[in-house]
N, C-alpha and C positions, 0 to 999 in steps of 0.2 A: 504494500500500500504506500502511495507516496504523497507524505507527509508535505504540506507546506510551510512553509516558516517553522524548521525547525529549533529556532533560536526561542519562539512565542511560546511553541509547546515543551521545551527546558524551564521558560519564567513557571508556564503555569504550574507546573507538577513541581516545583522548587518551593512555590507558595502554598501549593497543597498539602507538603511535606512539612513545610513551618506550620501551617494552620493545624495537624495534626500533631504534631507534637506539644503544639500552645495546650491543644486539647486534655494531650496524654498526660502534661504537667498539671494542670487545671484537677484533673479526676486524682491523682496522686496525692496530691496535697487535700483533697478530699473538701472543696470548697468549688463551689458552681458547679456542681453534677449538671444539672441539665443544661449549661453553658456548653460544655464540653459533650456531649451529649448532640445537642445540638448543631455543635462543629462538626462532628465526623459524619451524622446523617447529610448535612450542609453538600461537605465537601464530595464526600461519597455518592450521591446524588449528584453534582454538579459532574464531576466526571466518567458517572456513566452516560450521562444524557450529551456530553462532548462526545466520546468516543463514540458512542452508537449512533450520531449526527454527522458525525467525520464517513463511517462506514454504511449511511444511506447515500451522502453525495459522494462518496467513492464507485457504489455500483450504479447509481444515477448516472455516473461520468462514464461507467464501461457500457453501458447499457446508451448510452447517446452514439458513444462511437459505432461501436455496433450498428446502430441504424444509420450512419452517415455510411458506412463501408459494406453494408451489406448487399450492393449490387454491384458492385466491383468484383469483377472477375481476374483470377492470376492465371497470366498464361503461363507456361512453363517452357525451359528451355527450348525443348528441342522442337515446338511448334513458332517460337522466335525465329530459329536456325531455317525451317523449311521455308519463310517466307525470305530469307535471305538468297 
């Protein structure tokens, strides 16, 4: 699958990874449960509904080409050669 801007998706999952650990500190020290709690549902949800948005217009995108190429025929060598 190719990724765009992978510099954007390094920030995000960098920030996802602090925002859960904020969390993980949060629950530990045993003060804002549902703070934290709420962070990882948060985060958790946010980056499923990314990736599985990334992996609709991904097959969106094979699924276009496909019907731009799908009447395009390949000829092959040696019917090139005979017309030579």
């Amino acid at each position: 699958m190719e990724l765009p801007g992978l510099r954007t998706w390094v920030v995000f999952y960098l920030i996802s990874f602090v925002v859960l650990l904020w969390a993980a500190f949060l629950s530990a020290q045993g003060v804002m449960l549902w703070v934290s709690l709420l962070l990882v549902i948060v985060i958790v949800g946010v980056n499923f509904v990314t990736v599985l948005n990334q992996l609709k217009a991904h097959a969106a995108r094979l699924e276009f080409q496909r019907e731009l190429t799908k009447d395009f025929e390949r000829k092959s060598v040696e019917e090139e050669e005979r017309k030579l």
